[in-house]
Each structure stands twice: as structure tokens, then as C-alpha cells.
C-alpha positions in Angstrom: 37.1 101.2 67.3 36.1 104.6 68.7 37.7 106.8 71.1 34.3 106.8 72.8 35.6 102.9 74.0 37.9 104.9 76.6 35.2 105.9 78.6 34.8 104.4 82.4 38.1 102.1 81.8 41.1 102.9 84.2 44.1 100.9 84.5 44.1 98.2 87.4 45.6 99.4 90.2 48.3 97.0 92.1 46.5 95.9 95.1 48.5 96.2 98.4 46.1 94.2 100.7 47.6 91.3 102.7 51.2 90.5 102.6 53.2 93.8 101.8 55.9 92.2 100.5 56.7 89.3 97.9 60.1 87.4 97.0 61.2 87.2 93.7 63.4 84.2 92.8 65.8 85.2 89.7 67.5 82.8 87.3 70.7 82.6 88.7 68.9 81.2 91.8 68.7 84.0 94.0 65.5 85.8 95.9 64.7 89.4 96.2 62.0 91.2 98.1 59.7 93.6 96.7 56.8 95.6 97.6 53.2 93.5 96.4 52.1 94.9 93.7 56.0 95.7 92.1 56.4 94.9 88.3 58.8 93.0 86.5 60.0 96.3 85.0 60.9 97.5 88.7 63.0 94.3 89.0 64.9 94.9 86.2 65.8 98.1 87.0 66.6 97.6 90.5 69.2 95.1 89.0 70.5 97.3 86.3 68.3 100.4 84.2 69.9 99.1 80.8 68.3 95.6 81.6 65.3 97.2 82.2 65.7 99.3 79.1 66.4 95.5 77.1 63.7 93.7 78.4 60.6 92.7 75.9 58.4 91.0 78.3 58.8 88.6 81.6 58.6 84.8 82.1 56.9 83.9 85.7 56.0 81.2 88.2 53.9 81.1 91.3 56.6 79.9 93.8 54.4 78.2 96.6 51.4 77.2 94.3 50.6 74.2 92.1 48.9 74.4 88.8 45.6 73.9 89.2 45.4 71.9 85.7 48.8 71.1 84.0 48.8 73.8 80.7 49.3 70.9 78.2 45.8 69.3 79.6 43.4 72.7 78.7 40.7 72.0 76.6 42.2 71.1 73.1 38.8 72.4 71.7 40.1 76.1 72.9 43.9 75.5 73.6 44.6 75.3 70.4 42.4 77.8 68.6 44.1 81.4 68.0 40.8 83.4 69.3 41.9 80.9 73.0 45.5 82.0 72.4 44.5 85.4 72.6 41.2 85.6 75.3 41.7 83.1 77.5 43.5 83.3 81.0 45.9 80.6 81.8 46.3 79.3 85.1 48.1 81.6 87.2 50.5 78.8 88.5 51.4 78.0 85.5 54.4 79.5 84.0 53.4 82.2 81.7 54.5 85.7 80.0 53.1 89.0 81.4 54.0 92.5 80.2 57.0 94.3 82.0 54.0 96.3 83.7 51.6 93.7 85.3 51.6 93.7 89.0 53.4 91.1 90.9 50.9 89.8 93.4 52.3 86.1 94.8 55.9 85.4 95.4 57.5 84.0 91.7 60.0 83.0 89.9 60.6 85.6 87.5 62.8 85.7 83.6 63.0 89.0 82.2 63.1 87.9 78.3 64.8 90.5 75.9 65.1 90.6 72.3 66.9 87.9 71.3 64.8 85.3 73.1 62.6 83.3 70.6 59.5 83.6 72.9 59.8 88.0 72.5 59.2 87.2 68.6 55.5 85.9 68.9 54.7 88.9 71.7 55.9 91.7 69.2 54.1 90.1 66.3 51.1 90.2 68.6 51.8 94.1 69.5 52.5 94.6 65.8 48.5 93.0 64.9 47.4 95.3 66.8 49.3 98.1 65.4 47.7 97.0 62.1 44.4 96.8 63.6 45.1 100.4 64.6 46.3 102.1 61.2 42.9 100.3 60.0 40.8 102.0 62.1 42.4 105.0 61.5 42.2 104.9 57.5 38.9 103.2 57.2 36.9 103.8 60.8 34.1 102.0 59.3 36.4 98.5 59.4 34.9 96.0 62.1 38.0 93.6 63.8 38.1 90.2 64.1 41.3 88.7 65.7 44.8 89.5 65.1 46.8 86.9 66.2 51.0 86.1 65.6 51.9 83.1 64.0 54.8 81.5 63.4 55.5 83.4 60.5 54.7 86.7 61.6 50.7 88.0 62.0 47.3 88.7 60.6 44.4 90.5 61.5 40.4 89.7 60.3 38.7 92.3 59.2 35.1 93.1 57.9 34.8 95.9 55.2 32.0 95.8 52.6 34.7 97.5 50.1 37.8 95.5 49.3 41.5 96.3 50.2 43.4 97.1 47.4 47.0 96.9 46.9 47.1 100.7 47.2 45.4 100.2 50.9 48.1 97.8 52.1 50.3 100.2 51.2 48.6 103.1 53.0 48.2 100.8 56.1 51.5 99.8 56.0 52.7 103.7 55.9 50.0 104.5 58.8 51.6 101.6 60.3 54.9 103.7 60.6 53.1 106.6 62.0 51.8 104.4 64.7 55.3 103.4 65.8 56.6 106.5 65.3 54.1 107.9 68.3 55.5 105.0 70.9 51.9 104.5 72.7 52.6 102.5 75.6 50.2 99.6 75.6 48.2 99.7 78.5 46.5 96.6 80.2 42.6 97.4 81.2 40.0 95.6 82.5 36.0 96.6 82.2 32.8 94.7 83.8 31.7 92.0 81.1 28.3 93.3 80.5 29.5 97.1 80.2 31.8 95.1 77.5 29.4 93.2 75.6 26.8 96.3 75.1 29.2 98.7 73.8 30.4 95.9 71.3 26.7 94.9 70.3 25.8 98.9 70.5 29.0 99.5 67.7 27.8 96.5 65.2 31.3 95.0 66.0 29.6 91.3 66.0 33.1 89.4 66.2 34.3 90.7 69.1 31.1 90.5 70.9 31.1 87.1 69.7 34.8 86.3 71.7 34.0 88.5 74.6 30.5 86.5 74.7 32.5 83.0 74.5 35.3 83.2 76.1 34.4 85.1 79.6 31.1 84.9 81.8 29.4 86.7 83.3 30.2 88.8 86.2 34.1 88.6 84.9 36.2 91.4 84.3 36.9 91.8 80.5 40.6 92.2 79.2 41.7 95.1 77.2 44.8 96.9 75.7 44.8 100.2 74.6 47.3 101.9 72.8 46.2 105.5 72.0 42.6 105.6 70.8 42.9 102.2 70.1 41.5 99.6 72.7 41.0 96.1 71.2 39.8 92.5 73.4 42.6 90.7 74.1 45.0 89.2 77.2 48.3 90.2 76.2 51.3 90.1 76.5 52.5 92.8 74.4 55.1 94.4 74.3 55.7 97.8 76.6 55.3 100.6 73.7 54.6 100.7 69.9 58.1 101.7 69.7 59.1 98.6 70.4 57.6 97.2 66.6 60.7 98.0 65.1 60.5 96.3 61.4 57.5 95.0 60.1 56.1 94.7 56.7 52.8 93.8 54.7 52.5 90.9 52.8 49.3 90.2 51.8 45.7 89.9 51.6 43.2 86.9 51.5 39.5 86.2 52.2 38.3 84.0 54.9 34.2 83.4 55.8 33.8 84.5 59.6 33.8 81.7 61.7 34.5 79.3 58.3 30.8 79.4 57.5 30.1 80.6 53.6 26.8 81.5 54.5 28.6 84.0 57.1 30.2 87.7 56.0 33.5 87.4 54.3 36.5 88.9 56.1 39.8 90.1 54.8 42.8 89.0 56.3 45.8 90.6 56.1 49.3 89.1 57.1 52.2 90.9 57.7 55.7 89.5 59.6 57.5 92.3 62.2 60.9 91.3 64.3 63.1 93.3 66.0 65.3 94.6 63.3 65.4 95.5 60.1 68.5 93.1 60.1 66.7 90.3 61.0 63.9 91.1 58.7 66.0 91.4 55.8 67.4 87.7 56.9 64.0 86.3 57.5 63.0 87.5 53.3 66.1 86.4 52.2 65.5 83.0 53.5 62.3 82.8 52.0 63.5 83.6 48.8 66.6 80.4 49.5 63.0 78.5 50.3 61.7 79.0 47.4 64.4 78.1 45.6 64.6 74.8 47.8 61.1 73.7 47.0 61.6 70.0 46.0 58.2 70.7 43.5 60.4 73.1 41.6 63.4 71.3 41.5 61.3 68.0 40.9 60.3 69.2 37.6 63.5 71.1 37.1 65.9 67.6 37.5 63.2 65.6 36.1 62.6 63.3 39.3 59.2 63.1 39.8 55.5 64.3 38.8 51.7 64.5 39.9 49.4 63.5 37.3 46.3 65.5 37.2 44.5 62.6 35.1 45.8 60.2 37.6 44.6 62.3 40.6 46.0 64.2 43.2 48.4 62.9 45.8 49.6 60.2 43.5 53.5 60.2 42.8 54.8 59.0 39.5 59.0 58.2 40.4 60.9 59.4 37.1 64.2 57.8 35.9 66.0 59.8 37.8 63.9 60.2 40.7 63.7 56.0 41.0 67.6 55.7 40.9 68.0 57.8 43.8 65.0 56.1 45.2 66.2 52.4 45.1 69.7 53.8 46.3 68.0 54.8 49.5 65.9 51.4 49.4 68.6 49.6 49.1 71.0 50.8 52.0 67.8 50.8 54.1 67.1 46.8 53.1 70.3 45.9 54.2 71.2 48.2 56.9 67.9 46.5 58.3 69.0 42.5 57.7 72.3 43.8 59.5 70.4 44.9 62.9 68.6 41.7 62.6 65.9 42.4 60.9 63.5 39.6 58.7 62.1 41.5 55.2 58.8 40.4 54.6 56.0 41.9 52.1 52.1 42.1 53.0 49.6 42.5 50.8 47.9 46.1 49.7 44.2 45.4 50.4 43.1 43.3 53.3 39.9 42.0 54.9 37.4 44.9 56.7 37.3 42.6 59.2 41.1 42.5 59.9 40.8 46.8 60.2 38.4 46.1 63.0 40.2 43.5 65.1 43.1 45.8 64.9 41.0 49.1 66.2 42.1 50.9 62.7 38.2 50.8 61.9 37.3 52.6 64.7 39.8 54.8 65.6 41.3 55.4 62.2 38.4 54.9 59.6 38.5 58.5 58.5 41.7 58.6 56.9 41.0 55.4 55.5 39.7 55.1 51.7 36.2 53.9 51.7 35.7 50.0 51.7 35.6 47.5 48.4 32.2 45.3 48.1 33.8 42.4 46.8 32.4 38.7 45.9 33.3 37.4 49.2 33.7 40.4 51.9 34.7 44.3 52.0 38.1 45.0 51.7 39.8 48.0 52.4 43.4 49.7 50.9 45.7 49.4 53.6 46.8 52.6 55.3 49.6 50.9 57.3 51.8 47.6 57.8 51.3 47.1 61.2 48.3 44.1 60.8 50.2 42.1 57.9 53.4 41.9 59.9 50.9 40.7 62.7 49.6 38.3 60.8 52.9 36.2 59.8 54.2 36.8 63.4 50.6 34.7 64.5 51.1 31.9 61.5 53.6 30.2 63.6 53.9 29.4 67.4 56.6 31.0 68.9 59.0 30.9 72.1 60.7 33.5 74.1 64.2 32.0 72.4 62.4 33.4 68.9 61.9 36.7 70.6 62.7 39.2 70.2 61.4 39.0 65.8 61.5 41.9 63.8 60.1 42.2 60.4 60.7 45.2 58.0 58.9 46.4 54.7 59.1 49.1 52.5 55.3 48.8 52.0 53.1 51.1 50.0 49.9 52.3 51.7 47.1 54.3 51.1 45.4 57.0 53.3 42.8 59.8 52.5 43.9 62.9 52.4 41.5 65.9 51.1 42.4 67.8 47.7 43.7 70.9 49.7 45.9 69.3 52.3 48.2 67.7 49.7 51.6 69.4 48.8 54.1 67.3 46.5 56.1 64.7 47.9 55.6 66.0 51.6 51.6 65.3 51.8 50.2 63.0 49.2 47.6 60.1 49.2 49.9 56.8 48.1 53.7 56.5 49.6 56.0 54.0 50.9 56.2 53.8 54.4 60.0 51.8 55.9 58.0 49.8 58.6 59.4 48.2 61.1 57.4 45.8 63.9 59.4 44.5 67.0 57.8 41.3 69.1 59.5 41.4 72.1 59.2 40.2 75.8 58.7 43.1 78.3 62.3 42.7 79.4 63.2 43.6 76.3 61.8 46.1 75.3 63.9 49.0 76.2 66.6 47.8 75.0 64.7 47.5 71.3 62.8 51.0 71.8 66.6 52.0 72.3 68.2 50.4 69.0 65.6 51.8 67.1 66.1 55.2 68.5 69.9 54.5 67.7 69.2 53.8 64.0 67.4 56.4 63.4 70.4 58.2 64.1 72.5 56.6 62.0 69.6 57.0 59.4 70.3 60.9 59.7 73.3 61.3 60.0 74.1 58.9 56.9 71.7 61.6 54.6 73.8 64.2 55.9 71.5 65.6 59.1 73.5 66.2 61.8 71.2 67.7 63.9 68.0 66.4 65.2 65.1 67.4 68.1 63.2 64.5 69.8 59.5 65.0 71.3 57.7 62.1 73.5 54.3 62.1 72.9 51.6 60.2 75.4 47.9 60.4 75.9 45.2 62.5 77.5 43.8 60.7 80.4 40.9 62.9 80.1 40.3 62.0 76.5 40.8 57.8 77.6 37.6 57.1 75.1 40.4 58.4 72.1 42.7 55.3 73.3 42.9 52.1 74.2 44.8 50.4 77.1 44.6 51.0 80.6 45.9 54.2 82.8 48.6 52.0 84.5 49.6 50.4 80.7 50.2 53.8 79.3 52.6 54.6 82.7 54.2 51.4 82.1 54.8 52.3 78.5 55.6 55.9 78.8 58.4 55.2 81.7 60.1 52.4 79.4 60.3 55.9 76.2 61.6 57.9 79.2 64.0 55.6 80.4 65.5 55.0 77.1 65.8 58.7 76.3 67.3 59.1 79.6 69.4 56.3 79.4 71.1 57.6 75.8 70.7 61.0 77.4 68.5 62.7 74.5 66.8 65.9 75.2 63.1 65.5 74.7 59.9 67.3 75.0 56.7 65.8 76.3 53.3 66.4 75.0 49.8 64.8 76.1 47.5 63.7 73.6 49.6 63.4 70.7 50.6 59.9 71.1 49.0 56.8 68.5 45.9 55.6 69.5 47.7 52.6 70.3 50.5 54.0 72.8 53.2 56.4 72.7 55.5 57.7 70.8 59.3 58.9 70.2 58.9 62.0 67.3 62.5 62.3 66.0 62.6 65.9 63.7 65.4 66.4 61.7 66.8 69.9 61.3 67.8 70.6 57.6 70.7 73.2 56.4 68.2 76.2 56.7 67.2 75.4 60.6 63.9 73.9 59.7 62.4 71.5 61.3 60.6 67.8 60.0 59.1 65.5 61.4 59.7 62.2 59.4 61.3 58.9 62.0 58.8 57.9 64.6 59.3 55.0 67.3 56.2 53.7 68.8 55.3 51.2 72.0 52.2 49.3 71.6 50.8 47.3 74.0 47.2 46.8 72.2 47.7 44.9 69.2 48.6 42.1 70.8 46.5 42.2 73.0 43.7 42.5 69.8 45.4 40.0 67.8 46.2 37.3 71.5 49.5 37.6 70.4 51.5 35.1 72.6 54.7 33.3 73.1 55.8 30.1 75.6 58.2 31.7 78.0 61.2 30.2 80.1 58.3 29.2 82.8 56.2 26.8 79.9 53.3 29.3 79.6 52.0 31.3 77.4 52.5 35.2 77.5 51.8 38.8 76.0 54.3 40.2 73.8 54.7 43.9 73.6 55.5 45.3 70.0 57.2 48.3 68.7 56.3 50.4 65.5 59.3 51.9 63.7 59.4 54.3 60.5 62.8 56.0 60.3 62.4 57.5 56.9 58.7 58.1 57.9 57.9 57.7 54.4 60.3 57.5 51.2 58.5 60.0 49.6 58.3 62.3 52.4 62.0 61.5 53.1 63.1 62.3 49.4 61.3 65.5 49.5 63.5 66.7 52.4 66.4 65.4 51.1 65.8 67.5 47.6 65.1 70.8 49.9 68.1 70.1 52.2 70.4 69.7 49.5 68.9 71.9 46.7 68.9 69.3 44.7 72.7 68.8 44.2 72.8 65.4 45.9 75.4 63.9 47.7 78.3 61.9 45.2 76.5 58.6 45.8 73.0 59.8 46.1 73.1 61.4 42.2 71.3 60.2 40.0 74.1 61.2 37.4 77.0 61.0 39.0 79.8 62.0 36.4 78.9 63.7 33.2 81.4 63.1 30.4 82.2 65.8 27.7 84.2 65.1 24.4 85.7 67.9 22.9 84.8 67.4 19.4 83.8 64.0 17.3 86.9 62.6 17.4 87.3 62.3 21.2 84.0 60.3 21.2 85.8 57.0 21.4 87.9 57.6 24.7 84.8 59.1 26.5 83.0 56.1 25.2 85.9 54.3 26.8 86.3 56.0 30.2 81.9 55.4 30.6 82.4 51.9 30.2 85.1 51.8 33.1 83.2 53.8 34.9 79.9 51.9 34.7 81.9 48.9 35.3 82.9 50.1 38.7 79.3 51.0 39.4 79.1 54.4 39.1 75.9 56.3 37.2 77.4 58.4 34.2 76.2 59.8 31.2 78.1 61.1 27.9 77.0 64.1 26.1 78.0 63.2 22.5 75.7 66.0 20.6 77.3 68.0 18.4 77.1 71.3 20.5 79.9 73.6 21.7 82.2 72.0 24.6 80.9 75.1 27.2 77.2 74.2 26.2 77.2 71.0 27.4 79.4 72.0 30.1 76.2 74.4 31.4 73.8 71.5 30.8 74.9 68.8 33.1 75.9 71.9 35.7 72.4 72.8 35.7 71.4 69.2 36.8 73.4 69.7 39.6 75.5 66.7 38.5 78.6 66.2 40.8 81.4 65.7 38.6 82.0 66.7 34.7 84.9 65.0 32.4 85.7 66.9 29.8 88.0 64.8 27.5 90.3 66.2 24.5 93.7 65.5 22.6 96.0 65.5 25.8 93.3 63.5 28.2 93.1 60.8 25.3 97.2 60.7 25.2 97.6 60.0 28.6 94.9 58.1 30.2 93.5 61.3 31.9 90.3 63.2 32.1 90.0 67.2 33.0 88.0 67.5 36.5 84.8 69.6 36.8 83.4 69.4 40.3 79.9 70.6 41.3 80.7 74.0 43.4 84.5 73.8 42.9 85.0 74.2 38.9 87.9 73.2 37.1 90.2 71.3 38.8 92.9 71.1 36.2 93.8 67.3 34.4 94.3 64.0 36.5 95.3 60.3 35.4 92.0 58.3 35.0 93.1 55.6 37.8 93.8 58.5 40.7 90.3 60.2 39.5 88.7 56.7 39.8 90.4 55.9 43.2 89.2 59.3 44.8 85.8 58.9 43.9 85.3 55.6 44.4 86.3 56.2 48.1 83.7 59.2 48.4 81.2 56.3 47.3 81.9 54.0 49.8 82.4 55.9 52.8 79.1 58.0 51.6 80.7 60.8 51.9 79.0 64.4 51.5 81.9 66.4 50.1 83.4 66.1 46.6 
């Protein structure tokens, strides 16, 4: 953009009408006094100049006003759209960041937010887009901008440019990108008239910002601007309070994208980049990436031999390899019987059912688009299942039942089928055919609590048992102004949501809410594990329903002689095996747990003639349970050594003359080497108790 954009646009002046003063309530719960119109800058530096010097951005709160619309109930059509993110005004009730400079109008509460504050990240990426957008403009002026928004990764920035980038440009940009920094332009927060706005964006040829300015204001409103130098681009902030402040940033890459996702529209170039605070935490940030990469479960799938995706099969599809099945029926297994010991009833439903059963149970209407499409057979249309919920209905109907049978709960490790397009897929972690651990609960009203609760208390055990010791837990409800999205009533959905609360409250779980994420059907506990690089997944889910049985006339005789409702509970705690095992390969790198191997001691005979005895020690060991395998080819001791090392298995026996002699077998253990010679009954004893106490050490 051209310096000409300067023209007629002066900084907003802090007004002083009305009330001359405001109060400023501070974290630590007390209230100041300052002048209308003060910023948060002058409260930090009436408090202390290096605090002022520290501070990133501020956190605020009208103190004596109520949101006018709660934030989590904008528009989802705009909330959650980057262009929104970046041009729309939130509420000014609602608690919100501003720059250090923005004038303090209303009495608030007020967080000054430094560097080491996750929510300062995302508002120096932002500042660090438009530094981009800036060293653009200044190598190529002919560039038009899109958006530029930070992400949870770092940033990008659209641009149009008939000529390409090249890798040489990214460079220069990057370099320009320095010089920016270098100058420390404060960013300055602007306002213009709208239409003054929208003719000297149509009157440049830059069509997309005329295109945000002309959708997300109206007219007669004030248009939002930052400059930073010559550089003014549409946007509400916050940034950050200089381009100083950008202190390590990188480019990464480039990509095309059609403006507004339309091919018959121009094609953009994005280009991302990341920026943080440090070079420090930079240099952490690419190191991780490169552990990541490392990690991915796609890699190491083909690398351990557990698993594969067939192209000739199709996409999606997961064929379980010897090695990848063992470890997959171990975690069957303990979940099988881990479920009959919580009372649970297994029961198996069949993969395609009746059209007609999808639309008693609402999955026809409200789910039909990530169902496959239906099968014309002889007698009706049947459809692949996409989940267990109506099967486990089904057998729960086939008898009459009292409230002494109640509460029932039937488990499966059922496979179902849901559509998911050829781009969204992504090895274990997205795919079109998986296993899903349902659980359904039939309960009386009374009881429910106390079920939601024991589910919520096996998924933990379900964690921790894998190895997660660390978990986050968000509730998720509906949108009562989206009520056509859900079924049930306004006071069922209260009733539900109260009984989640109460039993996160009761076990005294921190949670998160968020509107108009829950099931169709009623809300939901999201449990997200948190694996050994911090990352989060979202994998056990605990759900009330209240519909189903309603659709279905579930009923029961209660204590009184008549017939009643029962509610139900959904339950996945691995969310879905495959899903499950992917995380489980990424978490641990591969190198499973002792009783999660799929190899779990590798035996090594020093020469032909020690053959015999490691023949001897696999039989004791298989006769004890445990997965082993003998490397009897005729290669060198070390070689084999480095073989069953790179499989990541556990533990190594290497076996010669003096192990033969005395019953013993030379120790190798994953991450610990050599661990000198040990009778064959003490090695047995110690392992055999890491195997039954699950245990994730060696």
C-alpha cells in the first residue's frame, strides 16, 4: 500500500467528555483511579516503568456492564473465519485484548500480559504478518494484500502478484523483514470514515481489502487501521506496541490458494512464516518439529512394520500388520475386560442396518453427510453404520425391562464406517473404516450422575494405564440460537448440562465450556490427553442423551408400576482404536511400553552352537506369555544386535558359552544398553512383574 494511504488519517484522540475519571481494578484485586482516556501503558508505569517496559498487550473488562451477547454465541458463520478474527469488533463488555495504547474509556478490570503469557504469542504473530505484508510492499509495490492472520503455528499473509515468489524472494522478504524490525515503528491504531475507506481501496485495484472493509463494516462506521511507517493495512488489532517487539521470526514457505476458494477467482500466494519472542524459543519451537517429525506414527508405521494404507484398496482404509494386530488385541483385550469388571455386558451389532433404523434415530437427518451413501437391496436400503449407538438400542428394546435391571450397560469394540473426503484423511488419526470402544448406559435419571461420573473415572484409568498422566477436559453444549441443529427441548439440554457440571464439579475437574459443539443429541464431556511433547488430542468422549430414547420409546417399569423414560449415556474412551494407536506410536516413538511390544525380548546366539539354549530360553519364555523372537541367521552377533534395536524392541538376550553354563542370559535393555549377565530365573522374575503391573519403565 502507498504512502499516499496516510493522508486525512490522524490517531483517535482519548475523549475526556463525561466522567473525568475511571477505576481500574488490577489482578491482585485492587482499584486505581485514572484520568478517562489513560492507557494501559500509563497503568503499568504508574505501578512500576520496567512493567510497563515488559508488557506485550492488556487483558480488559467493562466493570459495571454486561455483554451484550456472550462471545462464544457470535455468529459462527464469522466467529470463526480468520478475515472475522481480524475485522470485526467484539463486544466491548466482553473481555478482550487491546494494545498498551488504546484509551481507557469505562471503568475495567485490566491484565497487563507480558511475554511469557500464551495469549502475547498470537498478537506478535499478528504484528509480525504485518511486518511481512510490509517488506512485500516494499520489494514488490505492485503486490495487492489479502489477509494476514496468526495461527497457531505462527502466520501467513495472501497475496496477489501476477509473477511468482521464488525461493530467492522469500529470502529477500525475510531479510527486508529484518530491516523492518530493525526501524521499531510503533504501530499506531487509526480510524477513517468507511466510504473515504472503501474509494481509496477500489481507486488502488486492491479488490480484497475492499472486499473485507465492504463486508465486515457499514456504512457510516469508522474503519480500523494500523499503521506502522508507510505501511497502513485494514485490520482491529491488537498488536503489539512497536516492530521492535517481533523479535525472532522466520520464513517457511509458500503455497497457492484461489481468493475466496473459488478457481474461477485470481490465485494468491500465501506465505507462512512462525515469529516468538526469542530466538531461544524459536530455536525450541524447530527443534520440536523436527522430534514431530520423527514421532509421526506414518513413518514409524512403515518403519516397525505395524500397519499400511492400500492405494488399491482406497484411502482411509487400515490394513493391521502382524505386529500392528498384537499390540492391537493387547489393548482390546484389557479394554474387554476392564469393561466386564465395571459391569459392563459385551455385545456385537451388525455393520449395515436398515435406512429406516438411521431415520428413527435422527442419524438420517442430522448426520446423513458423513454417512456412505445407501444400499438398494432386494428388500430395503441399507446403510454402513457410522456408529453403535442404534444396535445397542435395539437389544436394550428386545426385552422388557425394570428399574432393578437398570442401570444396563453394553460395550463393543464395533467397526464403523463414515465419509470422510480424499484430503481430510491422514494415517491412523483420520481415516474412513475404524473401531470405535462404545459404550451405551440405560439408566434412571437418578442415576445418572453417578454413571456420567464412572465413565469420566475410567477414562482416567484408561490414560493413565497407556502412560498419559496429564489430561484437559472441555464440556461442550448447544446453541440455543441454532435449536433447528438439535433436538430436545431448552429445559432438557439445562437439565442435561447441570447433571456434566455437577459431575465435573463433584470430582473437581477443571473444564472449559463451549456452545454449539455438543452431539446433536446432547452434550458432551471432551477428555484430551496431553502426550510427552505437550500436545494435545482429543480421543475419550462422554455423552448424555436424552433423545434416543425418546426416538426409540425406550422405557422401563419403575418402583411406582409404570412405565418410564430412561436417559442413556454414550462413552468412547479410546475414541477409536485406530486413532488411539496412532497417539500411542507418536507419544512413545514407537518404543512401546514392556507389555505393549509387539516383540518383547529379542534373543541373540552368539554363534551356531548357542542356537539350542536360545531355542531353550524362547520356549520358557513363550511359555510364560511373553512375545519373543530369536535371530538365528548367520550374521555377526553386533548385526543382529542393531536390528532388533532398531525395532525399538525392549529387551535383547544375547546368549554365549558362559550364559549356556549357568542358566543365564546377557541383558540388553532398550535405552539402558548392556546390563552385564543375570541368572535366567531373576531375569524372568523382573520382567514378568513389569508385565503385570503394566509398568512403563524397563
Amino acid at each position: 500500500m502507498d504512502s499516499s494511504f496516510d493522508a486525512g488519517i490522524a490517531e483517535i484522540e482519548p475523549s475526556h467528555s463525561g466522567l473525568a475519571s475511571i477505576q481500574v481494578k488490577l489482578p491482585d484485586g485492587s482499584v486505581r483511579e485514572f484520568p478517562r482516556g489513560s492507557t494501559a501503558f500509563d497503568v503499568a508505569n504508574s505501578i512500576s516503568p520496567r512493567l510497563a517496559a515488559a508488557s506485550v498487550v492488556a487483558k480488559i473488562k467493562a466493570l459495571h456492564r454486561a455483554a451484550s451477547t456472550p462471545a462464544a454465541e457470535l455468529d459462527k458463520d464469522v466467529e470463526e473465519t480468520a478475515e472475522a478474527e481480524m475485522y470485526v469488533d467484539h463486544d466491548t463488555a466482553v473481555e478482550r485484548l487491546v494494545d498498551l495504547h488504546a484509551p481507557l474509556e469505562e471503568d475495567v478490570e485490566l491484565q497487563l500480559l507480558r511475554e511469557n503469557d500464551a495469549e502475547s504469542l498470537k498478537v506478535v504473530r499478528h504484528s509480525a504478518a504485518h511486518v511481512m505484508a510490509t517488506a512485500v510492499l516494499e520489494l514488490f509495490p505492485e503486490t495487492k494484500l489479502g489477509h494476514g492472520p496468526a495461527t497457531d503455528a505462527g502466520f501467513f499473509y495472501d497475496f496477489y502478484r501476477p509473477t511468482p515468489f521464488t525461493p530467492d524472494d522469500l529470502k529477500a522478504i525475510e531479510a527486508k523483514m529484518a530491516e523492518v524490525v530493525a526501524r521499531d515503528q510503533r504501530f499506531l491504531h487509526e480510524f477513517e470514515d468507511r466510504e473515504e475507506a472503501v474509494s481509496k481501496f477500489r481507486d488502488t485495484g486492491d479488490f480484497m481489502k475492499l472486499h473485507f472493509v465492504e463486508r465486515f463494516t457499514k456504512p457510516g462506521e469508522m474503519v480500523s487501521l494500523y499503521r506502522n511507517g508507510h505501511f497502513t493495512d485494514f485490520c482491529r488489532g491488537p498488536h503489539v506496541p512497536t516492530t521492535g517487539r517481533v523479535k525472532a521470526f522466520k520464513v517457511l514457505s509458500l503455497a497457492g490458494a484461489y481468493w475466496l476458494g473459488d478457481e474461477k477467482n485470481p490465485q494468491l500466494q500465501r506465505i507462512y512464516g512462525t515469529a516468538f519472542f526469542s530466538q531461544k524459543e524459536m530455536d525450541a519451537h524447530f527443534a520440536r518439529l523436527e522430534e514431530m517429525a520423527k514421532r509421526d506414527h506414518r513413518l514409524l508405521g512403515k518403519q516397525l512394520d505395524l500397519f499400511s494404507i492400500q492405494e488399491v484398496a482406497g484411502a482411509g482404509l487400515i490394513f493391521w500388520h502382524p505386529k500392528g494386530a498384537i499390540i492391537r488385541k493387547t489393548m482390546e483385550d484389557w479394554m474387554r475386560e476392564e469393561c466386564l469388571r465395571r459391569g459392563y455386558s459385551m455385545v456385537y451389532t451388525p455393520h449395515v442396518m436398515r435406512r429406516e433404523l438411521w431415520r428413527i434415530s435422527g442419524h438420517e437427518g442430522h448426520y446423513a453427510q458423513n454417512m456412505y451413501t445407501p444400499m438398494e437391496l432386494d428388500d430395503a436400503e441399507y446403510r454402513l453404520k457410522p456408529m453403535n449407538c442404534p444396535g445397542h438400542i435395539l437389544i436394550y428394546k428386545n426385552s422388557p425391562k425394570s428399574y432393578r435391571d437398570l442401570p444396563v450397560r453394553y460395550a463393543e469394540l464395533g467397526n464403523v464406517y463414515r465419509y470422510e473426503r480424499s484430503g481430510t484423511m491422514h494415517g491412523l488419526l483420520r481415516v474412513r473404516g475404524f473401531t470405535q470402544d462404545d459404550a451405551h448406559i440405560f439408566c434412571t435419571p437418578e442415576q445418572v450422575e453417578d454413571e456420567m461420573a464412572g465413565c469420566v473415572e475410567f477414562a482416567e484409568v484408561v490414560l493413565k494405564t497407556f502412560g498419559f498422566q496429564e489430561f484437559k477436559v472441555e464440556l461442550s453444549t448447544w446453541d440455543p440460537k441454532d435449536s433447528k441443529s438439535y433436538d430436545g427441548t431448552a429445559e432438557q439440554w439445562q437439565m442435561a448440562t447441570l447433571a456434566i457440571e455437577s459431575v465435573l464439579q463433584r470430582k473437581q475437574i477443571p473444564y472449559k465450556t463451549f456452545l454449539g459443539e455438543g452431539a446433536f443429541y446432547g452434550p458432551k464431556i471432551d477428555i484430551k490427553l496431553v502426550d510427552v511433547l505437550g500436545r494435545l488430542w482429543q480421543l475419550s468422549t462422554v455423552q448424555f442423551d436424552f433423545n434416543l430414547p425418546a426416538r426409540f420409546d425406550l422405557e422401563y417399569v419403575g418402583e411406582d408400576g409404570e412405565r418410564h423414560q430412561p436417559v442413556m449415556v454414550h462413552r468412547a474412551l479410546f475414541g477409536s482404536v485406530e486413532r488411539f494407536f496412532g497417539v500411542l506410536i507418536e507419544h512413545y516413538a514407537g518404543a512401546f511400553p514392556l507389555w505393549l511390544a509387539p516383540v518383547q525380548i529379542g534373543l541373540v546366539p552368539i554363534s551356531e552352537r548357542h542356537r539350542e539354549y536360545a531355542e531353550k530360553i524362547q520356549q520358557q519364555l513363550q511359555k510364560h506369555g511373553f512375545r519373543v523372537e530369536l535371530d538365528g541367521r548367520n550374521e555377526k552377533m553386533n548385526a543382529k544386535i542393531r536390528d532388533f534395536t532398531l525395532q525399538k524392541v525392549p529387551y535383547v538376550l544375547v546368549m554365549g558359552d558362559k550364559e549356556a553354563e549357568s542358566n543365564a542370559v546377557s541383558v540388553r535393555a532398550r535405552g539402558k544398553g548392556d546390563q552385564g549377565s543375570v541368572g535366567f530365573e531373576e531375569f524372568l522374575t523382573r520382567i514378568q512383574g513389569l508385565l503385570e503391573s503394566r509398568s512403563m519403565e524397563l
